[in-house]
C-alpha positions in Angstrom: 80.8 211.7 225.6 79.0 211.7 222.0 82.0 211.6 220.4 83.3 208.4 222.4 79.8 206.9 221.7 80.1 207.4 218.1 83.7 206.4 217.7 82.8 203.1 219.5 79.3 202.4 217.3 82.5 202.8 214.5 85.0 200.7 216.2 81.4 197.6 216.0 80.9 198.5 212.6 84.2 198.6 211.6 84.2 194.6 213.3 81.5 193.7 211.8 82.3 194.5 208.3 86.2 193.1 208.3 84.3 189.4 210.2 82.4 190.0 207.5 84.8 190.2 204.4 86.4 187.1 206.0 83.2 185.6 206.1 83.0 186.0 202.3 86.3 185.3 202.0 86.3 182.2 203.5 83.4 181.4 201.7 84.9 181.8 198.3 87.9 180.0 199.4 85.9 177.0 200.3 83.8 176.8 197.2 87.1 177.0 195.1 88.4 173.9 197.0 85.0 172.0 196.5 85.2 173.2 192.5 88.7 172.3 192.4 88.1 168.8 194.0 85.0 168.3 191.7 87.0 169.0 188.8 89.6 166.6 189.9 87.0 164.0 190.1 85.8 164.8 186.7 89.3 164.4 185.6 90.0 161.3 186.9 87.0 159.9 185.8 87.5 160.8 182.6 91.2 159.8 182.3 90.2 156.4 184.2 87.4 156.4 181.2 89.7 157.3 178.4 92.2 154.6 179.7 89.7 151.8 179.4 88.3 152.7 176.0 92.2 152.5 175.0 92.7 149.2 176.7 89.1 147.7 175.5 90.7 149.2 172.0 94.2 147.3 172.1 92.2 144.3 173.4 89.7 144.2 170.4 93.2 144.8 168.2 94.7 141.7 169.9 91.8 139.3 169.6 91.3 140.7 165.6 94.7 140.1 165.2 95.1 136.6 166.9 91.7 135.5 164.7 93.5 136.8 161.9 96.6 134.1 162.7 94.0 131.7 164.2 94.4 128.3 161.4 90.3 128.5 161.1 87.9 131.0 160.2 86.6 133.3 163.0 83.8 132.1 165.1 81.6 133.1 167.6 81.7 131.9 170.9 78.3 130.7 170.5 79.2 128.8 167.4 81.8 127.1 168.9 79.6 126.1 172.1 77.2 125.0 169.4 79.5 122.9 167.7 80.3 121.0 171.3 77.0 121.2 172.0 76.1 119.2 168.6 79.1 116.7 169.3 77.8 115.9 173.1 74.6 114.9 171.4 76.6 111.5 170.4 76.8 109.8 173.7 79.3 107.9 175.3 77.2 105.0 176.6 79.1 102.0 177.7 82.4 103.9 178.5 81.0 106.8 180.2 81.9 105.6 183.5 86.0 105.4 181.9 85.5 109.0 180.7 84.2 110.1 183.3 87.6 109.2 185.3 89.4 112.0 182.7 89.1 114.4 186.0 91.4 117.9 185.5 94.3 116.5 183.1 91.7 116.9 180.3 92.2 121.0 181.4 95.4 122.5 179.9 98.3 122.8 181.6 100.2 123.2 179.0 98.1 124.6 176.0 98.9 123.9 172.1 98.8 127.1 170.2 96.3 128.0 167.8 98.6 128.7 165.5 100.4 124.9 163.9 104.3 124.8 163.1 105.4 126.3 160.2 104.8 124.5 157.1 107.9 123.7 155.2 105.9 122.1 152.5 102.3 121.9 151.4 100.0 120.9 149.1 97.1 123.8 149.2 95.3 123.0 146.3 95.1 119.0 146.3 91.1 119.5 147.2 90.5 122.7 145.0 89.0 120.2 142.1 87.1 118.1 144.1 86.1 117.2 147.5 87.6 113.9 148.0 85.8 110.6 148.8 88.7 109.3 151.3 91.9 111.0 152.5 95.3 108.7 153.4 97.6 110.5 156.1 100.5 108.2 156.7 102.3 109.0 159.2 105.8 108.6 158.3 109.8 109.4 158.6 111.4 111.7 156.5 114.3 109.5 155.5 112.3 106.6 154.5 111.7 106.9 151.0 111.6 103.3 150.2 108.4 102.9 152.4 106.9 105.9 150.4 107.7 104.7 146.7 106.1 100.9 148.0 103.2 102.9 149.8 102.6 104.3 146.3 102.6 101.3 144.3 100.7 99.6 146.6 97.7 100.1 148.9 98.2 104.0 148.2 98.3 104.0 144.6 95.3 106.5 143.6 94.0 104.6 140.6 92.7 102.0 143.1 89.9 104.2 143.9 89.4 106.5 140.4 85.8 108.0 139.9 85.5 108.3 143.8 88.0 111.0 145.0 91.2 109.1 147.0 93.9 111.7 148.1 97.2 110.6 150.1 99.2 112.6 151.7 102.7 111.8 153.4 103.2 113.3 157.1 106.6 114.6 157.5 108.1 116.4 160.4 112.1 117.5 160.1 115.2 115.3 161.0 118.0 116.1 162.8 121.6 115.4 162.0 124.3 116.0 159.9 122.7 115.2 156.2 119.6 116.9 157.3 120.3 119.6 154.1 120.9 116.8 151.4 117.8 114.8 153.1 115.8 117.8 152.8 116.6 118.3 148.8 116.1 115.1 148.4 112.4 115.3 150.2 111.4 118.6 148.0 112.3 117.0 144.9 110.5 113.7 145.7 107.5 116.3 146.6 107.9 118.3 143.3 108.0 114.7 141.3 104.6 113.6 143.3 102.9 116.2 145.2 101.8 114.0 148.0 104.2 115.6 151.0 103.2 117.7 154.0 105.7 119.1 156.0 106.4 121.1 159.0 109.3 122.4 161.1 109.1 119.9 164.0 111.6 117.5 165.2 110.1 114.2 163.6 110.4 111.6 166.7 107.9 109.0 168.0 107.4 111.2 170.9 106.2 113.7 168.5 103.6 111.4 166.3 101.2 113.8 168.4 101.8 116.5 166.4 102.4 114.9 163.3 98.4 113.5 163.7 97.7 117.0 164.6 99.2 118.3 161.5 97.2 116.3 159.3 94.0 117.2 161.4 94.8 120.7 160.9 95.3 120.4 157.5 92.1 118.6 156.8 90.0 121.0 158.5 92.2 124.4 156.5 92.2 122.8 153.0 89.9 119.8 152.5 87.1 120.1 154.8 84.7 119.2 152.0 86.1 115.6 152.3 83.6 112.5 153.3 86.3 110.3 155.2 90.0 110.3 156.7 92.3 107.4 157.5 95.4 107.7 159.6 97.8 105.2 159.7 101.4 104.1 159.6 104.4 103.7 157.3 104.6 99.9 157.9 101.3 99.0 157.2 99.5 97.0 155.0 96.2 98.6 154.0 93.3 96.7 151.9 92.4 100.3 150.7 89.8 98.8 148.2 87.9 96.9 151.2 87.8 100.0 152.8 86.5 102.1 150.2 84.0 99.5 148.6 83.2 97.7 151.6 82.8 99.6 155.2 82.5 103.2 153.8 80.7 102.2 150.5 80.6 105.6 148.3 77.6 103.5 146.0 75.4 104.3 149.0 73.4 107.9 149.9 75.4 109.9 152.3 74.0 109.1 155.8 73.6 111.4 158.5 74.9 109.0 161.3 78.2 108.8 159.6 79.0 112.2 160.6 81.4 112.2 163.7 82.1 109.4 162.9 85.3 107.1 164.2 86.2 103.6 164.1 89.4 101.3 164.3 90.5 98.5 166.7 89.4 99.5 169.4 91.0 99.5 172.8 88.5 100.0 175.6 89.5 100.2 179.3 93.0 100.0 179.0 95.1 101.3 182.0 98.6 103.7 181.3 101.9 101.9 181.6 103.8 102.4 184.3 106.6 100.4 183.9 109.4 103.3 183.1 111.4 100.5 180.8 108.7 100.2 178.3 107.9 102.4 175.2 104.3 102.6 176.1 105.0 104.5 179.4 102.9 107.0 181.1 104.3 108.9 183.8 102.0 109.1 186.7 102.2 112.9 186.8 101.2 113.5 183.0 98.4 111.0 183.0 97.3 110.6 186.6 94.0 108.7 186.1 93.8 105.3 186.6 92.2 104.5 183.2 92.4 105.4 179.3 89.0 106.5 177.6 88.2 104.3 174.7 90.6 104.9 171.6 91.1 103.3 168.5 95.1 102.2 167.5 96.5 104.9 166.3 98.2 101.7 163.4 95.1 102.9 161.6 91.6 104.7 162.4 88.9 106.0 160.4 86.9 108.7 161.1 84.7 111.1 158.5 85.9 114.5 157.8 83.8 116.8 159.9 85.7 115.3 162.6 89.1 116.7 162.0 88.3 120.5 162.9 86.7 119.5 166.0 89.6 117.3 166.5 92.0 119.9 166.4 89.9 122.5 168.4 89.1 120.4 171.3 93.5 119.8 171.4 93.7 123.3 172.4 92.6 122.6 175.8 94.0 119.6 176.3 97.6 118.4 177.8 99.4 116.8 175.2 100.4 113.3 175.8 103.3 111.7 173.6 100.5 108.5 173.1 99.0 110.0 169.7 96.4 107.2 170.0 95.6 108.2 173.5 95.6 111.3 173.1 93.0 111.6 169.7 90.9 109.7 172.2 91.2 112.2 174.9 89.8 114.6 172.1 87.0 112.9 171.5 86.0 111.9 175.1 86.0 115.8 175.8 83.8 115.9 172.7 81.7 113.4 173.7 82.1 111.3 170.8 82.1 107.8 171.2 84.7 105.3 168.6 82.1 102.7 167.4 83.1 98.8 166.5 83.3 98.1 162.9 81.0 96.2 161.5 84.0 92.8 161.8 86.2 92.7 164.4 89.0 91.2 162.3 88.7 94.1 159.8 91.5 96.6 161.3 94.5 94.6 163.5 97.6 96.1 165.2 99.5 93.8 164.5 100.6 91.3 162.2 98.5 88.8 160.4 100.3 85.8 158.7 99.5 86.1 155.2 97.0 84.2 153.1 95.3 86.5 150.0 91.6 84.6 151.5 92.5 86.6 155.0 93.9 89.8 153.3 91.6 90.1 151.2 88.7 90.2 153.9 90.7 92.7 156.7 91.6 96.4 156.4 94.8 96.8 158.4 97.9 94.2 159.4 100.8 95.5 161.4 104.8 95.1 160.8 105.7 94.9 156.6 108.9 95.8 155.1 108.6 97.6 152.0 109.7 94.5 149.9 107.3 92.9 151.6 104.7 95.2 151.1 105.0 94.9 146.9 105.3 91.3 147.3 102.3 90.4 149.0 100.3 93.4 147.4 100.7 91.8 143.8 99.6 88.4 145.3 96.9 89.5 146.6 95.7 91.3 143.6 96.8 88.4 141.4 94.3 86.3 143.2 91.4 88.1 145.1 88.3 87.1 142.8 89.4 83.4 144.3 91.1 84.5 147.5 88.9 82.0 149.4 88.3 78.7 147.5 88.6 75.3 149.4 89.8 77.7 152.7 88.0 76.2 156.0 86.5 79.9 157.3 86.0 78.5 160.5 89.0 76.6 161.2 91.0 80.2 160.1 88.4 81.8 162.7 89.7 79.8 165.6 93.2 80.2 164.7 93.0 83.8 164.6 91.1 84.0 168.0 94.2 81.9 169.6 96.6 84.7 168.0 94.8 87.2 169.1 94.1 86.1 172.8 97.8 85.5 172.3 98.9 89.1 171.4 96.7 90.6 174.3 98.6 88.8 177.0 102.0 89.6 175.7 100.9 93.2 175.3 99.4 93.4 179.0 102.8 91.8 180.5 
């Protein structure tokens, strides 16, 4: 009977202890589970960790590397807010109700790169002396050369201006067709003979005079921002380059603060796109959808002083391009809240073509439509005769009769 007893107290103990080695054994199998999850965590963490370190890395390699092909110097995003913020200090006034209207195709759709075309040829140093007083970019076709060689006997001839800085610079994107390889020895050599071409690898088309202006923009801002005043205008122009200089931009007088973003022309003021799909003027609805253009100034010729160019070119980065260079340089500055001011004459800068007389040419900056012959011709006139342009002339009678001209001109243009 004592020995059942005791062999059952063993049988207990003998329960006990094996419920309790699975007890412990249990125990120790949990706790390696919890470790083993914990160190999983850890793991994960640390790899999710190590992936975003390497992905901020590549990111801060991208954006080093895309400053380092950016056209401009590196900036802050600060800077750059400050610069807009700076530029929205000029107000629009009067046309901030048209602005206004620029509703979301001033966003991108389409964004330019930061980077410009290629540059076929350039002319790096033309600033390295001296910042210049006034800059020429003249917009113009690689194949006419005859319009260049007048260009630079005429209204572009340097010496017209000497003492005050005067650079100009031909705009020249790339032709198509089958001389394109003679046309383009023919360009370098005329650039090596006078070092006044700029060139990049664009089709050169009047649907592309947007980025032909933004060229020269660009290449104000990269290698003469030092300069006091730009002027782009076209090929067939005739310029009074020494009324300009002497006259509205006068170099004798101190620099004044309110000529900084600065931009004047003939201004066109609440003009609506053209819809009519037969004209060369058209707009299509779905690239320009607003009813009305902010104020621009004729892209035949505009003046504007230099600091503008850079914020020109920066505000295009976020802007659809529109084939409308005019337009579209007005777009610019209606996101940079820059208004085009009158200049100080209305007659001064005209789109299109004055008939000549050396009293009127002699008093104007811009007239539209000359052959190169013509150009030379009426160029030598008027220097011939300008001391006494305007001797027994009736001014007013010539007032009246451009007025009628003029009225004239706007209604054919708005047909």
């Amino acid at each position: 009977m004592q020995w059942k007893r005791r062999h059952c107290c063993t049988n207990i103990a003998g329960i006990l202890v094996l419920l309790l080695c699975v007890g412990v054994l249990l125990f120790i199998s949990e706790y390696s589970l919890l470790a083993g999850k914990k160190d999983h965590q850890v793991n994960s963490v640390t790899h999710t960790s190590q992936k975003l370190e390497r992905n901020h890395s590549m990111t801060k390699q991208k954006i080093l590397r895309q400053e380092a092909m950016s056209p401009f110097p590196a900036r802050s995003e600060g800077n750059l807010s400050s610069i807009l913020e700076d530029s929205s200090q000029q107000g629009l006034k009067n046309s901030l109700a048209s602005n206004a209207s620029l509703s979301e195709e001033v966003r991108a759709e389409s964004i330019l790169k930061v980077e410009p075309y290629k540059y076929i040829i350039n002319e790096e140093d033309k600033c390295q002396e001296k910042d210049p007083f006034l800059v020429l970019l003249i917009a113009i076709e690689p194949q006419h050369v005859q319009a260049r060689d007048a260009i630079r006997q005429t209204w572009g001839n340097e010496s017209i201006a000497e003492g005050v800085g005067f650079v100009r610079l031909f705009l020249l994107g790339i032709r198509e067709g089958l001389t394109t390889s003679q046309l383009q020895s023919s360009i370098e050599a005329e650039s090596q003979q006078y070092h006044d071409i700029i060139q990049q690898n664009y089709i050169d088309s009047y649907y592309n005079l947007t980025i032909k202006t933004l060229m020269g923009m660009h290449w104000i801002a990269t290698y003469c921002p030092g300069a006091s005043y730009v002027m782009k205008t076209d090929s067939d122009m005739f310029i009074n380059t020494e009324y300009l200089i002497q006259k509205l931009l006068n170099p004798s007088l101190p620099p004044r603060q309110e000529k900084r973003k600065y931009f004047t022309g003939y201004l066109m003021r609440g003009y609506s796109p053209n819809r009519n799909k037969h004209s060369k003027w058209y707009m299509s609805p779905e690239l320009y959808p607003s009813k009305r253009y902010p104020t621009f100034c004729s892209g035949t010729g505009y003046v504007f002083s230099g600091d503008l160019a850079e914020l020109i070119y920066r505000a295009s980065l976020s802007i659809r391009r529109l084939h409308l260079e005019d337009v579209y340089v007005g777009l610019c500055l209606a996101k940079l809240r820059i208004e085009p001011v009158p200049p100080p004459n209305e007659f001064l800068f005209n789109h299109w073509r004055v008939s000549y007389s050396s009293c009127k040419y002699s008093h104007l900056i811009t007239s539209h439509g000359f052959l190169p012959t013509e150009l030379i011709k009426y160029w030598h006139h008027l220097q011939t005769n300008k001391h006494s342009a305007c001797i027994n002339v009736p001014k007013e009678k010539d007032k009246v009769r451009r007025l009628r001209q003029r009225k004239l001109l706007w209604k054919r243009f708005m047909a």
